[in-house]
VEXDREN-2710 file (C-alpha; in Angstrom, 1 decimal):
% VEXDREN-2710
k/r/px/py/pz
1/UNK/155.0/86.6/81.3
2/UNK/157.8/87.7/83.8
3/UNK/157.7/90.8/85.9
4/UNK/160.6/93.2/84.4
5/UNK/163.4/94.0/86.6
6/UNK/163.0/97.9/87.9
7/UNK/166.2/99.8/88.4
8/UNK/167.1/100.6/92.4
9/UNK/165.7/103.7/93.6
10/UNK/166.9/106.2/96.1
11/UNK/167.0/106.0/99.7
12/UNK/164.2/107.2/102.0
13/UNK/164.6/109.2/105.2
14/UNK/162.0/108.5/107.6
15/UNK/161.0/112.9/107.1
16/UNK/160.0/111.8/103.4
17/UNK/159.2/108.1/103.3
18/UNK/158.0/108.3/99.6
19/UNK/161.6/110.2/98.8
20/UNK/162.1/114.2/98.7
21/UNK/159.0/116.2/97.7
22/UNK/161.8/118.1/95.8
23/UNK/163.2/116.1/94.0
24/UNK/161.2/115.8/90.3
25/UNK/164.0/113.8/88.2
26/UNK/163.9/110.4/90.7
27/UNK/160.9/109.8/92.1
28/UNK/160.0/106.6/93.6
29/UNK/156.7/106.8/93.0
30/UNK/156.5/108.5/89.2
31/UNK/153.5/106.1/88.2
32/UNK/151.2/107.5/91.0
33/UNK/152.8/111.0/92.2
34/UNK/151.3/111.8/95.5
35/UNK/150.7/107.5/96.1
36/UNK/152.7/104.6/98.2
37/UNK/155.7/103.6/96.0
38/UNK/155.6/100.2/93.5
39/UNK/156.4/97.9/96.3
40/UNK/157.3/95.4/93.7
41/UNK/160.4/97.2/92.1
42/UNK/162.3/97.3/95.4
43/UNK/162.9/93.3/95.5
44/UNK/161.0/92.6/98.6
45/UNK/160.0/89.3/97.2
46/UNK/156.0/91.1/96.8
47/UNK/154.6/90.0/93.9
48/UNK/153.5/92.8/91.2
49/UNK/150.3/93.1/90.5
50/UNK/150.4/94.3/86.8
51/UNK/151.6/91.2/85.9
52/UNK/149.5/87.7/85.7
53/UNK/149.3/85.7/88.7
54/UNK/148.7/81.9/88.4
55/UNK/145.1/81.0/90.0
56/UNK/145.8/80.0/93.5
57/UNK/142.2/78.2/93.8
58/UNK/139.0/78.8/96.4
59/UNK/139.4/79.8/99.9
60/UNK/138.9/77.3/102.3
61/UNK/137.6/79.9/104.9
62/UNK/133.9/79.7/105.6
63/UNK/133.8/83.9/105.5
64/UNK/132.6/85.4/102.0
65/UNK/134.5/88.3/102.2
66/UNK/131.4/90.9/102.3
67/UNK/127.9/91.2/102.9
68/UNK/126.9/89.2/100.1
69/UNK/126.2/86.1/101.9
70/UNK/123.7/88.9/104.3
71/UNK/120.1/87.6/105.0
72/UNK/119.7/91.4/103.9
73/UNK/120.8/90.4/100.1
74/UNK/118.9/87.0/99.8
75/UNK/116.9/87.2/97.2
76/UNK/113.2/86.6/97.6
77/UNK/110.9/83.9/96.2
78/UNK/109.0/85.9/93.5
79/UNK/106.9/83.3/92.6
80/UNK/105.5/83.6/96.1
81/UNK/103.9/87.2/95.1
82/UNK/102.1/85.9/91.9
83/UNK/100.8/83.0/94.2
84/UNK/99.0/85.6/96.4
85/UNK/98.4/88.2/93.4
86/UNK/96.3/85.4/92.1
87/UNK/94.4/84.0/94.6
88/UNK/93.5/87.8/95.7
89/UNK/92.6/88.2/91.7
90/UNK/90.7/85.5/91.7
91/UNK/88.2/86.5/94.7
92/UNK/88.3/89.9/93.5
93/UNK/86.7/88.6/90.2
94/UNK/83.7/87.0/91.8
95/UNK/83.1/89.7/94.1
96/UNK/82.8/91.6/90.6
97/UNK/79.7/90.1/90.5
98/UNK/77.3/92.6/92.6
99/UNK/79.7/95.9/90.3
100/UNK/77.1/95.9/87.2
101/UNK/78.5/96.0/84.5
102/UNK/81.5/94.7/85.5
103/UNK/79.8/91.5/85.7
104/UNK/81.2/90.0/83.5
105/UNK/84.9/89.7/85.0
106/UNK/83.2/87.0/86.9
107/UNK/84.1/84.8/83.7
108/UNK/87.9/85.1/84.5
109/UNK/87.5/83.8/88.1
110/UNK/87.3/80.2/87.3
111/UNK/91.0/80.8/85.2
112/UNK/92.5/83.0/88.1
113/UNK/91.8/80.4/90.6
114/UNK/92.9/77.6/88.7
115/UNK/96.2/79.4/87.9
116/UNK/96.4/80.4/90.9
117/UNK/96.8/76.9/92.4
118/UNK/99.2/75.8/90.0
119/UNK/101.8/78.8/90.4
120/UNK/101.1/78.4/94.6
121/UNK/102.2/74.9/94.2
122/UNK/105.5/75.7/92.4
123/UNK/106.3/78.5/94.7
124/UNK/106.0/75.7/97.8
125/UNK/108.1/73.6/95.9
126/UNK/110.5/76.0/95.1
127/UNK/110.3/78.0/98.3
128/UNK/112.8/74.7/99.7
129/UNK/115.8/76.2/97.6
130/UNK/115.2/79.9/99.7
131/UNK/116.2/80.4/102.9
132/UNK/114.7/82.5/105.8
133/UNK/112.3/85.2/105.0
134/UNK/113.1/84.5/101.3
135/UNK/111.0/81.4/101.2
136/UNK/107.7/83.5/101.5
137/UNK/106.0/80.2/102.5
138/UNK/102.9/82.7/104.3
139/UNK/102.3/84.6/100.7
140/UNK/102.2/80.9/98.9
141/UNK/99.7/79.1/101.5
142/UNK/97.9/82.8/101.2
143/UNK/97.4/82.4/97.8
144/UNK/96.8/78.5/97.6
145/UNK/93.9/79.0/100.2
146/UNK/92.4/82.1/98.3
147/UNK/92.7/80.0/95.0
148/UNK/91.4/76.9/96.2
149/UNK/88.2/78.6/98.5
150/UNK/87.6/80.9/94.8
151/UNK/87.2/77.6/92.9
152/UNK/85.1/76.2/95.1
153/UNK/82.9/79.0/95.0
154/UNK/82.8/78.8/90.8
155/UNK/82.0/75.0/91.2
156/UNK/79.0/75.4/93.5
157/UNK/77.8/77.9/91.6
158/UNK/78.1/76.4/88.2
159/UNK/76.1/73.2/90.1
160/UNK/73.4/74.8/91.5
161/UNK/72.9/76.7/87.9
162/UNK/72.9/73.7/85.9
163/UNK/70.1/72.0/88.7
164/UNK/68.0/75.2/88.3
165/UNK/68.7/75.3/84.5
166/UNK/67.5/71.3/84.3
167/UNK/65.0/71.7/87.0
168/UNK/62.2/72.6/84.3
169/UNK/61.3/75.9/85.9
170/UNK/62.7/77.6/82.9
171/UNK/59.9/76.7/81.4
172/UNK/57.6/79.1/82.5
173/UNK/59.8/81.7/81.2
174/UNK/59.6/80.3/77.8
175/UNK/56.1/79.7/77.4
176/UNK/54.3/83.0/79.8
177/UNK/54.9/85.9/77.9
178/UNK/54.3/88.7/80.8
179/UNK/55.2/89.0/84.1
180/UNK/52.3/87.9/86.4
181/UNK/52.0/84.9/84.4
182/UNK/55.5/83.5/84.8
183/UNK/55.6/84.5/88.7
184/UNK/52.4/82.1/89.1
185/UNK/54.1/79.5/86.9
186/UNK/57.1/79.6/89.4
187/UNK/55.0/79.4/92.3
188/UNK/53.0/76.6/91.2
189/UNK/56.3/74.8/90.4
190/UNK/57.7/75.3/93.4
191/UNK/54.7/74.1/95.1
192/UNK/54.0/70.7/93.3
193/UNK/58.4/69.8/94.0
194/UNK/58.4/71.4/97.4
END
């Protein structure tokens, strides 16, 4: 589409460069009253913008033209956060274990800790692509190590139950109906494998 050619106007004085405040019939500037004039109607060669330009391709300068390249914009490495949310998720579900009733979160540790690994993993993997503070390589190893020390505590557990459960000493539960009776079943146990 080609620019149409605008009409000459008037002659500026350097008192008025934008033409005479007085004059309302020929104004320079009728598109945008109180703005510079169209610099593209008085055949300076500039180009005019309401018309389409022909892309002239990438810049080959380094600069961005704003702050969007700032380490201030970056964005962050949210997988990094889960990581750490949890690994601390997972310890806080077996310290659940001395809250009562609550107790029973413990059952979620073993899944918190696992899954917590995994996503820490990804988020090392993935913190290569960030750069700077973005990376949040600290919250990652944070909740790798919390994940990883959590699952070892559910696996030592869940070993030293299943000893105790095979060890036989459940038997004087079973077969001693009251208290005193079981405690001296223990003890005897105890001392014939001691």
């Amino acid at each position: 589409m080609k620019p149409t050619p605008r009409k000459a106007t008037i002659m500026t004085t350097p008192n008025y460069p934008y033409g005479d405040p007085g004059d309302n019939n020929n104004h320079p500037h009728q598109g945008n009253p109180g703005g510079p004039p169209d610099y593209g109607s008085y055949g300076s060669g500039a180009p005019d913008w309401g018309a389409e330009q022909p892309y002239q391709g990438a810049s080959t300068t380094s600069y961005g033209g704003g702050f969007e390249n700032s380490p201030m914009n970056a964005k962050p490495n949210k997988l990094a956060a889960w990581a750490l949310g949890l690994g601390i998720a997972s310890i806080v579900a077996l310290l659940t274990v001395f809250a009562g009733p609550l107790a029973v979160l413990i059952l979620a540790a073993p899944f918190l800790a696992v899954a917590g690994v995994i996503v820490s993993i990804v988020a090392l993997v993935r913190g290569k692509n960030f750069h700077g503070a973005g990376k949040r390589t600290g919250w990652s190893v944070g909740g790798l190590i919390l994940s990883v020390i959590s699952l070892l505590i559910v696996v030592f557990f869940a070993v030293v139950v299943v000893a105790f459960l095979n060890s036989g000493i459940m038997d004087c539960f079973v077969d001693n109906p009251d208290v005193a009776s079981q405690q001296a079943c223990v003890e005897q146990f105890l001392n014939e494998n001691a």
